[in-house]
N, C-alpha and C positions, 0 to 999 in steps of 0.2 A: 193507259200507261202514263200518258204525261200527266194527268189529275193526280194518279194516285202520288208521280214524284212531285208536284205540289204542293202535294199533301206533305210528303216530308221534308224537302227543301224551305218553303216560306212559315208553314204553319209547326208552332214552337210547342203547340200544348197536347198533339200525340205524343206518345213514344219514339216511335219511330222521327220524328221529326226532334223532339229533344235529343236523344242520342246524337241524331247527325251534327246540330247547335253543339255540344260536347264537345264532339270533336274535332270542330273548327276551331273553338273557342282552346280547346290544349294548345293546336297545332299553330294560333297565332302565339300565347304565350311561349313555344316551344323558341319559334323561330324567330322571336324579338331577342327572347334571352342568348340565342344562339347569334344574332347579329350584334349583341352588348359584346359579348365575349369574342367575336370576333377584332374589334377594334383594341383587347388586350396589346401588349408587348411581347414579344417572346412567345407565343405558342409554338407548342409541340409540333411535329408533322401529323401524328395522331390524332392532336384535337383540333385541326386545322383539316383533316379527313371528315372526321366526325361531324364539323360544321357543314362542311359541304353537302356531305350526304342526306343532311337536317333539309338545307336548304333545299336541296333536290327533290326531296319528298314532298314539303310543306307546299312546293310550287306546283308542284304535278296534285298534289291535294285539290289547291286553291283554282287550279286552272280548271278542274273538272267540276268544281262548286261554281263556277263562272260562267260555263259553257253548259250545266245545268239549271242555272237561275235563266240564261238566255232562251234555254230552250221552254222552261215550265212558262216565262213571264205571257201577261194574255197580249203586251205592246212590246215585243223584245227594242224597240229602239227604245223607248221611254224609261225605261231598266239603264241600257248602255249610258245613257245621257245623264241618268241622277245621280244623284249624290253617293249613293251605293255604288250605284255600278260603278262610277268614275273610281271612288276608292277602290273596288276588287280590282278592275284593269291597271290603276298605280301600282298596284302591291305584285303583282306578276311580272310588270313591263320590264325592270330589272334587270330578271332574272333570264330572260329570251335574246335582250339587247346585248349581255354579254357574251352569251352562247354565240350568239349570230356574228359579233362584231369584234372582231381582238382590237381596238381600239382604246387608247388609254382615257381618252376624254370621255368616254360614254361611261366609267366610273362614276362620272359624277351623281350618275341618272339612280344607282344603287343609294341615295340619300330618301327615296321615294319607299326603300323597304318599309321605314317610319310610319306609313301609311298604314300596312297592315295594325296597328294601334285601332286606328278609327274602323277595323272590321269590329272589333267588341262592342261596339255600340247596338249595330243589331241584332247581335244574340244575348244583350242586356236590357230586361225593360224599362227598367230605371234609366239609364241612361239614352235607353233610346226615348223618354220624353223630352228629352232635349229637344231632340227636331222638330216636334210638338210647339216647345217652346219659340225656337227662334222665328216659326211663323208667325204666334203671337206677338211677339213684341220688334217685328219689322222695323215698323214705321218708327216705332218709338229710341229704338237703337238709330237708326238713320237720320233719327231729328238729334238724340245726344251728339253720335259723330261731327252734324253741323255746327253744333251751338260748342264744341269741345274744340274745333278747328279753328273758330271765330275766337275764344278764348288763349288759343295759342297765338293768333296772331296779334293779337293784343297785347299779350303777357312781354311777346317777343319784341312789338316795337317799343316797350314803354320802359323794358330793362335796359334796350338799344340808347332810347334816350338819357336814363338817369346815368348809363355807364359807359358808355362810349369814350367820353373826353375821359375819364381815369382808366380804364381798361383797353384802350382801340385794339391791344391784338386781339385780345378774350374775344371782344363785342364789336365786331368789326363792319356785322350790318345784321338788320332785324333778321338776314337767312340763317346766320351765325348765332346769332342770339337766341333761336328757333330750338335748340337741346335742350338750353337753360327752362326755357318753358316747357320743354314736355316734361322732364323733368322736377319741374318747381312744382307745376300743378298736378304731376300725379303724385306726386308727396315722397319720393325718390329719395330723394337731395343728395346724391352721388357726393358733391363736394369737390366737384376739380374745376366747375365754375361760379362762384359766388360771386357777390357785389358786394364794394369797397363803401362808396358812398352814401350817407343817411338817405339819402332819395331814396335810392336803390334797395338799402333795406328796409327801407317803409311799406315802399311797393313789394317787394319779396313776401314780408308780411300778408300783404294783403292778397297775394295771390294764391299762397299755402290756405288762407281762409278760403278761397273759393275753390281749391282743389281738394281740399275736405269735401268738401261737396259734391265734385262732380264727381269724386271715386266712389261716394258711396248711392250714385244714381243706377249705376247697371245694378248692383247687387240687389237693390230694390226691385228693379223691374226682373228680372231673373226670378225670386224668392217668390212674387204674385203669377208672376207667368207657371209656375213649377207645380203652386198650389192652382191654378184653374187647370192646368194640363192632367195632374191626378183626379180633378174633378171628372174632365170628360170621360177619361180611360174609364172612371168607375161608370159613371152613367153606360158607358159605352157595352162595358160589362152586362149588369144589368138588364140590359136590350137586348143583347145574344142569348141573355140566360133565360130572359120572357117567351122571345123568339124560340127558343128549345123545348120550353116547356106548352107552349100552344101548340107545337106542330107536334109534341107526345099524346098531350091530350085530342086531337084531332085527330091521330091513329089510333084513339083509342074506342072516338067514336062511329071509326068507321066501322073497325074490328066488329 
């Protein structure tokens, strides 16, 4: 029993196992849209029923998809712990904490419904190469972050310097000066801090040149990770499909 709901819980390319993908996949669409329209004005008592009822179902859905995945997984703590599981436990937690709690501050915990978003990822396989993805290019995201942080603080002591003595409220110390740079170097320019003095627009200059750049490094690294990740999937393919057809012809020779 528990193989067979393996079978349709994790694995996408039965029937049986797409259907149930289906209709997790309405029931998160159902209940994002149902939480957009919640935050409306002025709702009716009716669709303010309505919502509820969404939510009540999609939750008793989701919680038995949870306590399902717990039960098929072959390490149930290793499930609870990942990335999945943490998303399926967010998207429920909500919706128990306010049953349980009449408490106004535990509202805030209903910001976590959002969460349900990130269930679509693993009943999309496009997008579940992401995850694929972000393994790939770890290190290389965690070396940008360094060398992007080392740039902000640059950007931010060096605007401190040019603009201090004509700005001191704006530029009051490099912590202050610290927006300007996120800012300046992701190529932003908001506009409610700029600099007065030629220094300062020199160096502004020059840092929009290097923020050209560093915005267009993830998208790079992203685009090559995206194209080896379809690489594997295919090869990955391929090997299941070998793998299938060796053990047809091997029953055929036993036959």
């Amino acid at each position: 029993m528990r193989a067979e709901l393996r079978t349709i819980v994790e694995d996408n390319t039965t029937k049986k196992g797409k259907i149930f993908d289906y209709i997790i996949e309405f029931l998160i669409f159902i209940s994002l849209t149902a939480y957009a329209i919640e935050t409306l004005p002025d709702n009716s008592e009716t669709t303010i029923t309505i919502l509820h009822w969404i939510e009540t179902v999609s939750v008793i859905v989701f919680t038995i998809e949870y306590i399902l995945r717990i039960y098929v997984a072959k390490n149930p703590l290793k499930y609870i712990f990942s990335f999945y599981g943490v998303i399926d436990f967010l998207a429920i937690l909500p919706f128990f904490l306010s049953a349980t709690f009449d408490l106004r501050s535990l509202r805030a915990f209903r910001i976590f419904r959002i969460f349900r978003a990130f269930k679509l990822i693993r009943y999309n396989k496009a997008l579940n190469r992401f995850h694929i993805v972000a393994k790939l290019i770890r290190e290389e995201v965690i070396l940008f972050l360094i060398v992007t942080g080392i740039f902000i603080f640059l950007a931010s002591a060096g605007i401190y310097y040019f603009e201090n003595a004509a700005q001191p409220e704006v530029f009051k110390s490099v912590f202050h000066s610290g927006w300007w740079a996120i800012v300046t170097l992701t190529t932003v320019g908001y506009g409610d801090v700029y600099p007065i003095t030629m220094g300062g627009k020199l160096f502004t200059f020059l840092i929009l040149m290097i923020g050209v750049g560093i915005v267009t490094i993830p998208a790079g690294l992203v685009a090559s990770a995206l194209t080896k990740a379809r690489q594997m999937e295919e090869e990955e393919e391929e090997a299941i499909l070998q793998n299938k057809q060796e053990s047809t012809t091997d029953s055929e020779i036993k036959d």
